[in-house]
N, C-alpha and C positions, 0 to 999 in steps of 0.2 A: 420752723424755718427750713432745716432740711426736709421737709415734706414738700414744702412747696415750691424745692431749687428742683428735688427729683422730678415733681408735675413740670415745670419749666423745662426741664432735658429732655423729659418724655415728649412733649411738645413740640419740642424742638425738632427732635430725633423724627417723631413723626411726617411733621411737614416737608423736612430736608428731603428725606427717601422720598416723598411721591412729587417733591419737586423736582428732583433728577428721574425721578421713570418719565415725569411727561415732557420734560426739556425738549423733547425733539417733536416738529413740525409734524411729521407723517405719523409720528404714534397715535396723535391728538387728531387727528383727522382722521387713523383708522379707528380709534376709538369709538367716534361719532356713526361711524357705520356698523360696529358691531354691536352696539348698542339699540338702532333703530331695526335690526334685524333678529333680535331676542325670542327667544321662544316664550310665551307667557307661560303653554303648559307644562314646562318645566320648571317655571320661575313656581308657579302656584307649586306644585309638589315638591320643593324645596321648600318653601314655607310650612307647609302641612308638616314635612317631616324634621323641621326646627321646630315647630309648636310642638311637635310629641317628644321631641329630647327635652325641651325646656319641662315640659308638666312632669316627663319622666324624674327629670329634677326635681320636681319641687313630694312632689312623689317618694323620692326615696330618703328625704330631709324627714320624710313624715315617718316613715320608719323608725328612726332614731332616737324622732321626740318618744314616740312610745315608748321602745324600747328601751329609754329612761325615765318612764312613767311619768312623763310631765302631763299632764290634764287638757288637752289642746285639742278638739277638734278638727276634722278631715277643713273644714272651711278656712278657719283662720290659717291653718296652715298653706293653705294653696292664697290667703290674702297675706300672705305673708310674704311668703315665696316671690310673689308677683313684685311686692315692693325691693323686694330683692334684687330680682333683675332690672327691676328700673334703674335701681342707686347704681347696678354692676357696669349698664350698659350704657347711660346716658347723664349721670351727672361725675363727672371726671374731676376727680380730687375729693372729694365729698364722702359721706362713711359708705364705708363697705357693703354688700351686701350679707355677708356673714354680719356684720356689726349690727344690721339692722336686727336681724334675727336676735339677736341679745336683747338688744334693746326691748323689743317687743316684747318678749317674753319675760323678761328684769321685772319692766313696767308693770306686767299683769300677774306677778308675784312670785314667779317660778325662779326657783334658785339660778343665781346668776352663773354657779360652777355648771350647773346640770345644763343650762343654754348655750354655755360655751363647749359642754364636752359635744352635746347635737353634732353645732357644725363642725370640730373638729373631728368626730369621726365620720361627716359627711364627707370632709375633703380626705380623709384616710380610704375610705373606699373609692371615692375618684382617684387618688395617684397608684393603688394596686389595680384597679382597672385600666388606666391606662397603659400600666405596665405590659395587661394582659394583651389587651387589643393592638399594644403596637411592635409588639416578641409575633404574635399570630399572625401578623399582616403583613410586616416585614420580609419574617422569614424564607417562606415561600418565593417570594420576588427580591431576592438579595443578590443573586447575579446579573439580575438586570436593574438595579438600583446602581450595581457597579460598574456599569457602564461607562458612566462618565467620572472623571477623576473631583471635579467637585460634589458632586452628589454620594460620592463615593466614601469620601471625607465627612459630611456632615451625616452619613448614615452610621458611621465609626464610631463618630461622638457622640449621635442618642442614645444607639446600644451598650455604650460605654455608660451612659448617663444612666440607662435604662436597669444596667443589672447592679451598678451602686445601689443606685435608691432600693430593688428590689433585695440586695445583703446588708443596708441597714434595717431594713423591715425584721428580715430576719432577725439578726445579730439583738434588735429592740423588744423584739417577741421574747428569746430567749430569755435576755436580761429582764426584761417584766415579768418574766414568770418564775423568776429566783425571788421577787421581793426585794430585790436591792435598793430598792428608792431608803426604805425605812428604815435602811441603817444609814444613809446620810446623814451628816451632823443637820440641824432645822436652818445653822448659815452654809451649808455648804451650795455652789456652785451647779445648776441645773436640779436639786431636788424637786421645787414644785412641779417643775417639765417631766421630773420620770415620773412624778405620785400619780399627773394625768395622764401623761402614757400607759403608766400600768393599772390604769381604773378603767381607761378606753382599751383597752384590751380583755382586763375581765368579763368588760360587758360583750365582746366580739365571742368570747366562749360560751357565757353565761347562756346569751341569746343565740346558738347561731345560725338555727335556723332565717331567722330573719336576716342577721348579717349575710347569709347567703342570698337571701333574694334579694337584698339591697348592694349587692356583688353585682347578679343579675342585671338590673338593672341599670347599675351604670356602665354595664359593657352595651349594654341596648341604648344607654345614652352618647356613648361614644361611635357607635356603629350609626344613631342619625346624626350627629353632627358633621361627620365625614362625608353623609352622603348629602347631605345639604349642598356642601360645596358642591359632589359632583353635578349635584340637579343643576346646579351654577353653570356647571363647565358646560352640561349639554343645552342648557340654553342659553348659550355664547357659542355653539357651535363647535366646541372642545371635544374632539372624541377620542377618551382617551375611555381602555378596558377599564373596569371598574377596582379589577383586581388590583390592576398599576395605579392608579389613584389611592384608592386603601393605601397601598403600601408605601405612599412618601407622603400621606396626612399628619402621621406620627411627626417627621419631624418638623413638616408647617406648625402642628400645634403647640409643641414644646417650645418652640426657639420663638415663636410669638406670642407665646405667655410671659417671658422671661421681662421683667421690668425695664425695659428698651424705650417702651416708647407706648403711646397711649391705646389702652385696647389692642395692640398687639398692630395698628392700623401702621402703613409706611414698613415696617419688616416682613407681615405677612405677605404684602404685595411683591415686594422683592423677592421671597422665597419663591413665591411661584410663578415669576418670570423666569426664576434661576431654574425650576425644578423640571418644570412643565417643558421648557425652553431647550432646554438640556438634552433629554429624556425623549419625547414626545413631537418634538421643535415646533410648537406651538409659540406663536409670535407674541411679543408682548402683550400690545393690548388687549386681545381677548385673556391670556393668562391675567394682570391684572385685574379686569371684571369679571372673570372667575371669583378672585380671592373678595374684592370687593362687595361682590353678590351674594359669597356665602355668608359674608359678617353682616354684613345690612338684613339677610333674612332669620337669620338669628338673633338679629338684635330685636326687631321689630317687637319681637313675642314681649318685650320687659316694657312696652309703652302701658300693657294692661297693667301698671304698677298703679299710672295714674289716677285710675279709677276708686284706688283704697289708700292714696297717698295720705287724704286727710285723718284718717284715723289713726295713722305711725304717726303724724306728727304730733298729735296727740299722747300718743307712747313714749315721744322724745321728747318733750315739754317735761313729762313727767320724768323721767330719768335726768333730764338735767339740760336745758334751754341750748347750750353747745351742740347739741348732737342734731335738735331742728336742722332740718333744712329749710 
């Protein structure tokens, strides 16, 4: 039930925000002209460079499977991956793309903990990579971030956001590497949370060579998803340095992850009316099918789910008729 009041707000949340950016007469009508004057080969090189951040993903999920020696082949993993982004990008409220990954993997015998540590130290190197990439990009352009007093403010609170997450990493590393999970009582209060925190940790040592190039690349996944947008912006006619884009992607991506609203769709548009607008004075509409441009070209890449959908659901039948889609 709460699952589905939250899908309901996110919904909500979403259509309100792009029903107020297009309220107004002249936006919708400049809309329609920036749109008819689109650069395609921009639009194509945003897509090529979403396609290689999405494989980059599915790519460094593959690292991890080995790395906990699960028995999976480069194939299934990349048909996996794919159903991945389908469920991520296009069935809204429905199991996760990380859940898929479980599932799949449950199904064809692989210990359930070991499929669940995968994507959980999937997404542990995506939030220290983003960390990296948005301290890097920031940085350098942070007097002219502060130019304007809203932008100014929302740069305060990533960074803020930004070095928490980076000194609980810390502060979790240290504490996993005491072993303190094992002196919890078996009822106490977060133990099974530390046991995989500090098992997904030993493996980040054990292995770390890998863990580094799986580091690597998702800072190369994060450097195309940003530049997706820009391909966006310049073919909408947006010319903004690439450097000053880089550096207020960080907080477009954060603040439109945040469980607001569906897909991040109706806040992210907002942000870069706000950002672009601000900054740049880039007018709405095109700022809008900027943001719009870059989520539609990254999403496109997770329709190739559909091609392997029948065989998860197959996977899902077999783990338990609930989880089918």
């Amino acid at each position: 039930m709460k699952k589905k009041l939250l899908l309901i707000f996110q919904v909500l949340v979403s259509l309100g925000l792009l029903v107020w950016l297009f309220r107004k007469q002249e936006l919708r009508a400049q809309f329609i002209e920036v749109v008819t004057h689109a650069h395609p080969g921009w639009l194509a090189a945003g897509l090529l460079i979403a396609g290689i951040g999405n494989f980059l993903g599915l790519f460094r999920w593959g690292i991890f499977v080995r790395m906990l020696g699960l028995q999976v082949n480069s194939r299934d993993v990349f048909r996996i991956g794919l159903v991945g982004l389908f469920f991520n990008n296009f069935l809204v409220g429905a199991v996760g793309g990380d859940a898929v990954k479980v599932i799949w993997l449950s199904a064809r015998g692989h210990k359930k903990s070991l499929a669940l540590m995968s994507v959980a130290m999937d997404r542990m190197s995506g939030i220290m990579a983003l960390i990296f990439c948005s301290l890097l990009f920031i940085t350098p352009r942070l007097d002219w971030l502060r130019q304007d007093p809203t932008v100014a403010s929302l740069t305060r609170v990533i960074c803020i956001y930004l070095f928490s997450i980076a000194f609980l990493f810390t502060v979790s590393l240290l504490v996993a590497s005491k072993g303190i999970a094992k002196h919890i009582p078996s009822w106490g209060p977060g133990r099974s949370q530390m046991m995989e925190l500090e098992a997904a940790y030993r493996q980040y040592i054990e292995h770390w060579r890998q863990a580094l190039i799986a580091a690597g690349v998702s800072v190369f996944m994060f450097v195309a998803y940003f530049m997706t947008f820009y391909c966006s912006a310049r073919a909408f006619q947006v010319q903004v340095p690439v450097l000053d884009f880089l550096a207020f992607m960080p907080t477009v991506d954060i603040i439109a992850a945040l469980p607001l609203s569906v897909g991040g769709f109706g806040v992210r548009e907002h942000l870069f009316t706000v950002l672009l607008g601000n900054l740049s004075h880039v007018e709405a509409a095109p700022a809008v099918l900027v943001s719009l441009g870059g989520a539609l070209l990254t999403m496109v890449w997770g329709l190739g789910g559909l091609l392997v959908l029948p065989s998860y659901r197959v996977a899902a039948l077999q783990a338990g008729p609930e989880v089918a889609p």
